[in-house]
C-alpha positions, 0 to 999 in steps of 0.5 A, a space after each residue: 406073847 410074854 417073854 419077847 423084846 420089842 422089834 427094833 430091840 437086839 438082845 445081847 445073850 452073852 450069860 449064852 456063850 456071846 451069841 446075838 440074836 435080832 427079834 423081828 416084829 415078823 417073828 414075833 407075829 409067827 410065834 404068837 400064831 404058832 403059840 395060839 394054834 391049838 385050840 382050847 376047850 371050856 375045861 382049859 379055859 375055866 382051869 385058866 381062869 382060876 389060875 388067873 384069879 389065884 394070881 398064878 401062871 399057867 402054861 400058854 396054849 403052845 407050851 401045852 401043846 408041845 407037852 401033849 405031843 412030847 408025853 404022846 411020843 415018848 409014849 409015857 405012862 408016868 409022868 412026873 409034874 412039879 407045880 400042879 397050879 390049877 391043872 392047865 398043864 395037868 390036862 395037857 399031860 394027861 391028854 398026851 399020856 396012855 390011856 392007862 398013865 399015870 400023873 404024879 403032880 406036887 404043889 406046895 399049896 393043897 388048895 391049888 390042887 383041889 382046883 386041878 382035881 375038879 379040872 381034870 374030872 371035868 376033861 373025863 380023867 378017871 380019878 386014878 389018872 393023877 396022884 396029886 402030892 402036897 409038899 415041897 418039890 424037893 421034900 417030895 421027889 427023893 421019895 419017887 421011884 428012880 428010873 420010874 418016870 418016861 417025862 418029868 414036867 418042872 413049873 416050880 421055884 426057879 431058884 430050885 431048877 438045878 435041883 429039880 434036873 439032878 432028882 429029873 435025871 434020877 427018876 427019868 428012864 433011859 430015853 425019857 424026858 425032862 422039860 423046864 417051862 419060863 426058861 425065858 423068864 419074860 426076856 430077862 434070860 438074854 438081857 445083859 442087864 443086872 438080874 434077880 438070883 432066879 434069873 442066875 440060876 436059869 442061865 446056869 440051868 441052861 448051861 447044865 441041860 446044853 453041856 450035859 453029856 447025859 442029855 440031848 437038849 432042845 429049846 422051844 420057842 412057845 409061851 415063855 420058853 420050854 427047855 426040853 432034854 432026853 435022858 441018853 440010854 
């Protein structure tokens, strides 16, 4: 499983307000359980394998899962996605979402798309269920509805993520969802060792999602982390 130290490894967090937390060998084995418990179809596994060959990430099978379930409760008939990748998160979303839901998903690379279009015809979703969007994530976004969205998926740049949850917070209804998948960023988040800009900027988007006033936060221990807040009414 990604994004975890090894057992005897105590990871200082302190970009986190100085809390400290010891990762065990048994957690680990619980956490990769929990992120393997749900099963996937030939559909997923061939999405995933043209990510892997792409050279991309796809979200992990417990990352999909907590997407499924969180479009299913809020029960979300627009969601908005940033990065399309292959269609790994797209099938999740879509599976999650009413039957008459729409997925709006940006990629700045069309060729990537074309993959999730096949996927997500192979899982049986009608071609109206996604409308797929080439471009830049923040060339695209302003041009969306506000308030027009029940959950806004981000899997883009990380250097980018405070920009996606300013537009997230424009174009989310009141009780809606944002989500923020890699927030873990491999174990580098909590590691008080020097980091890249993108992990800077996680940190600060951690910061912003937990002291926002406009937000009820959780952070999900599945895949490499997936951030997830409600939009207060």
């Amino acid at each position: 499983m990604r994004g975890f130290p090894g057992a005897a490894d105590t990871v200082s967090v302190a970009p986190l307000r100085g809390q400290e937390r010891v990762i065990t060998a048994n957690r680990q084995t619980s956490w990769a359980f929990a992120d393997a418990f749900v099963a996937e179809d030939d559909t997923l596994r061939w999405a995933r394998d043209r990510a892997r060959e792409s050279g991309l990430p796809s979200v992990s099978p417990g990352t999909g899962a907590a997407l499924r379930l969180l479009a299913a409760t809020a029960d979300a008939k627009a969601v908005a996605e940033i990065g399309t990748g292959t269609g790994v998160s797209g099938i999740y979303l879509l599976h999650g979402m009413r039957s008459d839901g729409v997925l709006t998903t940006v990629d700045p690379e069309p060729d990537r798309q074309q993959f999730a279009k096949e996927a997500f015809r192979a899982a049986g979703f009608a071609a109206n269920r996604a409308r797929f969007i080439p471009g830049h994530a923040l060339d695209v976004l302003p041009r969306l509805a506000d308030g027009g969205y029940d959950l806004v998926f981000c899997d883009g740049d990380r250097t980018e993520s405070l920009d996606y949850l300013a537009e997230s917070l424009r174009l989310l209804r009141p009780g809606g969802l944002v989500c923020f998948e890699g927030v873990f960023a491999d174990g580098r988040t909590v590691d008080s060792a020097a980091q890249p800009a993108e992990v800077l900027r996680l940190r600060e988007l951690l910061r912003a999602v937990r002291e926002s006033q406009e937000l009820l936060p959780s952070l999900l221990p599945v895949g490499d982390g997936l951030l997830c807040a409600v939009r207060r009414g």
